[in-house]
C-alpha positions in Angstrom: -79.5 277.8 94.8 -80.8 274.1 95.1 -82.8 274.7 91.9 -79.7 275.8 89.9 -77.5 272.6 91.2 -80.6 270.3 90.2 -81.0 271.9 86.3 -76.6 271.8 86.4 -77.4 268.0 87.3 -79.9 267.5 84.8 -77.5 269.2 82.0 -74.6 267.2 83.0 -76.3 263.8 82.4 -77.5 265.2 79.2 -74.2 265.1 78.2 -73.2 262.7 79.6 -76.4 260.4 77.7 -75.2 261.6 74.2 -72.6 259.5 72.0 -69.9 261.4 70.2 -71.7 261.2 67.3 -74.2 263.6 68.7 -76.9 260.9 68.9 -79.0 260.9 72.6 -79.6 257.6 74.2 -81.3 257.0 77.2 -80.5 255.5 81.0 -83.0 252.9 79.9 -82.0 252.0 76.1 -77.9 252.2 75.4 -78.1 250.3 72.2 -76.6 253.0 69.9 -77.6 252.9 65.9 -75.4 250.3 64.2 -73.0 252.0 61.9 -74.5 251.7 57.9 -73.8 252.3 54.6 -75.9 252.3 51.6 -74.3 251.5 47.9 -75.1 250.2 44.8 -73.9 249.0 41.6 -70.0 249.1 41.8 -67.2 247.0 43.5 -65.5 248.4 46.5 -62.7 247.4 48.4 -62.5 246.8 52.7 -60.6 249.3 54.4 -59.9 251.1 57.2 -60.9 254.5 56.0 -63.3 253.2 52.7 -66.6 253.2 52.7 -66.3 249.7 53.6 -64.7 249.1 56.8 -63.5 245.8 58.0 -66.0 244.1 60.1 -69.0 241.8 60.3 -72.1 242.7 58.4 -75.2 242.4 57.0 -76.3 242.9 53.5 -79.5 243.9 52.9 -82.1 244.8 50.0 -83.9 248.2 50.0 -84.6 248.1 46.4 -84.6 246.0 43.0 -81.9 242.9 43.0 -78.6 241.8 41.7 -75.9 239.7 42.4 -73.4 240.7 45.5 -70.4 239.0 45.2 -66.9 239.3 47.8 -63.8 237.4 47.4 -61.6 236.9 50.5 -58.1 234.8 51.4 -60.2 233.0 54.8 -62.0 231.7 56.4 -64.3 230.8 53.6 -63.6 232.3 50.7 -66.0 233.2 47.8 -69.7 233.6 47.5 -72.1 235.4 45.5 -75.8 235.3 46.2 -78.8 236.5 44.5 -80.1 239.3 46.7 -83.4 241.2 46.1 -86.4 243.6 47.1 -89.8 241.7 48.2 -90.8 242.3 44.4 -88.4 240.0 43.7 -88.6 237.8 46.2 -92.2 236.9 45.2 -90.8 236.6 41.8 -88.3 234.0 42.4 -87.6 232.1 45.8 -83.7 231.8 44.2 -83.7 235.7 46.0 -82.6 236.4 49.5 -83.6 239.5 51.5 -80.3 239.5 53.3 -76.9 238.0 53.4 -74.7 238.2 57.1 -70.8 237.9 56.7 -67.7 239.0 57.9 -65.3 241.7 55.4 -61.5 242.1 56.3 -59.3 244.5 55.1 -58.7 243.9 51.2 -61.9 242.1 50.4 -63.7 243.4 47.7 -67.6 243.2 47.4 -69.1 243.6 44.3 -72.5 245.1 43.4 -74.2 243.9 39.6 -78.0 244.5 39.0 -80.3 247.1 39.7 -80.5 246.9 43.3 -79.6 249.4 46.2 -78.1 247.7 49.4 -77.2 248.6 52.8 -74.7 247.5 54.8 -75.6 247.2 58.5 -72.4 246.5 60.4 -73.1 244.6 63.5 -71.8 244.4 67.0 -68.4 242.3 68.1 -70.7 239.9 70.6 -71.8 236.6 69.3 -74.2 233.9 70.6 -75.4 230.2 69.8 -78.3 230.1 67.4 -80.4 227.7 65.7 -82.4 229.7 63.4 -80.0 231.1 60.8 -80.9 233.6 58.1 -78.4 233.6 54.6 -75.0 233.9 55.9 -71.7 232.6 56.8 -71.9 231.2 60.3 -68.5 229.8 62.2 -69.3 226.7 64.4 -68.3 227.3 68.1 -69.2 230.9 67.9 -72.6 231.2 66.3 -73.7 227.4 66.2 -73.1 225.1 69.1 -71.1 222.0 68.0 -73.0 219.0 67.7 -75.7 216.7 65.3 -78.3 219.0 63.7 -81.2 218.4 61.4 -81.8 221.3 59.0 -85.1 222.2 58.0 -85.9 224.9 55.2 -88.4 227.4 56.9 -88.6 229.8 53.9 -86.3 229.8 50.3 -84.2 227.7 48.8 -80.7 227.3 47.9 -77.3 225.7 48.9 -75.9 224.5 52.2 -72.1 224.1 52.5 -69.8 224.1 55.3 -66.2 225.5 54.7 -64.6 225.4 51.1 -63.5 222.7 48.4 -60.3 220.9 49.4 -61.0 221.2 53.2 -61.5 217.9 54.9 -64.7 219.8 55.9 -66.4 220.1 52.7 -69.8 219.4 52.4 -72.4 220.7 50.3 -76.7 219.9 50.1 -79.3 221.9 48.2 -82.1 222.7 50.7 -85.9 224.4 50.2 -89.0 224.1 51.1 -90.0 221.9 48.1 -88.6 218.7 47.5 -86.8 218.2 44.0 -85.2 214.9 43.2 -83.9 216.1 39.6 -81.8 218.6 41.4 -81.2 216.9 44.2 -82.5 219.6 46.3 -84.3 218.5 49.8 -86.2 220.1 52.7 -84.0 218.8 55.4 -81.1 216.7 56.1 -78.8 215.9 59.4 -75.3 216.7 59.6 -72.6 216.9 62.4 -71.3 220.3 63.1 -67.4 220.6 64.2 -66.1 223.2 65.8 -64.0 225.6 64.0 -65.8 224.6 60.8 -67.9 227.3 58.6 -71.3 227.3 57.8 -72.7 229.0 54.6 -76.4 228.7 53.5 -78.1 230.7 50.7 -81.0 229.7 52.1 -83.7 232.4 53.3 -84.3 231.1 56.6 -83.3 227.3 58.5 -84.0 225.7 61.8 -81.3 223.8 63.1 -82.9 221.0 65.4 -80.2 219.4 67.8 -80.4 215.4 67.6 
């Protein structure tokens, strides 16, 4: 009789350990598999029952390169990077492995090119950080407010916070390599204000609090 109750207790946490997608997890690891999609050339629109749905994510390459564009009312607008397999990475250090963003309901994000993509979309929680990866960042949720001095680690490409027009407008091209022609530098300082938005094209940056 003991031996049944222990294997009915053994079955029940079983179940009890497995999501409602039919995945097991573990007392000891909870982190369930981030929801992904994988598309390709093509636009598509964010929606709630898409392929797209709203949310934060990040784009990355599995294979070849093209352009991935979105267009959204806020917080900061348009961008279209350059996004590509290691291939063409080591090709071209304009290429980015990956770009991080967030995609509300109506945007539309537009695949050109020969590349495959998949779109990892990532948890709710956010936390200060000073090593940033291509993205859009928002300043008092992913960046701590404050006078920073950005460093190219790997890549090139543009630095801007928020959008033409907004009394926050700034822009500075940034890489490893210096290049006076283009104005292009491996670091610079700048004082980050809360509420403001980050965006880098850049592979990889340190921020360095002053």
């Amino acid at each position: 009789m003991k031996a049944k109750k222990t294997l009915s207790l053994f079955i029940a946490s079983a179940i009890a350990l497995t999501t409602g997608s039919g995945i097991a997890i573990s007392a000891t690891n909870t982190n369930v598999q981030a929801k992904q999609v994988t598309l390709s050339k093509g636009t598509y629109k964010v929606s709630a029952k898409g392929k797209i749905t709203p949310g934060r994510y990040r784009i990355e390459s599995v294979q070849g390169h093209g352009v991935v564009s979105s267009i959204r009312k806020k917080p900061a607008g348009f961008f279209s990077e350059l996004i590509g397999d290691a291939a063409a990475r080591n090709d071209s250090s304009t290429y980015i492995s990956s770009y991080t963003t967030d995609l509300g309901k109506g945007n539309k994000l537009e695949f050109t090119g020969t590349g495959t993509y998949k779109l990892i979309k990532l948890s709710r929680k956010r936390h200060y950080r000073t090593t940033l990866t291509a993205g859009q960042w928002k300043v008092g949720r992913d960046i701590k407010p404050g006078k920073y001095t950005f460093t190219a680690i790997t890549g090139q490409g543009n630095v801007a916070t928020d959008s033409y027009g907004s009394k926050y407008f700034f822009t500075q091209l940034l890489g490893t390599e210096k290049k006076a022609s283009s104005g292009r530098v491996t670091k610079f300082t700048k004082t980050l204000v809360k509420g403001e938005y980050l965006s880098t094209g850049v592979e990889k940056i340190k921020l360095t609090r002053k």
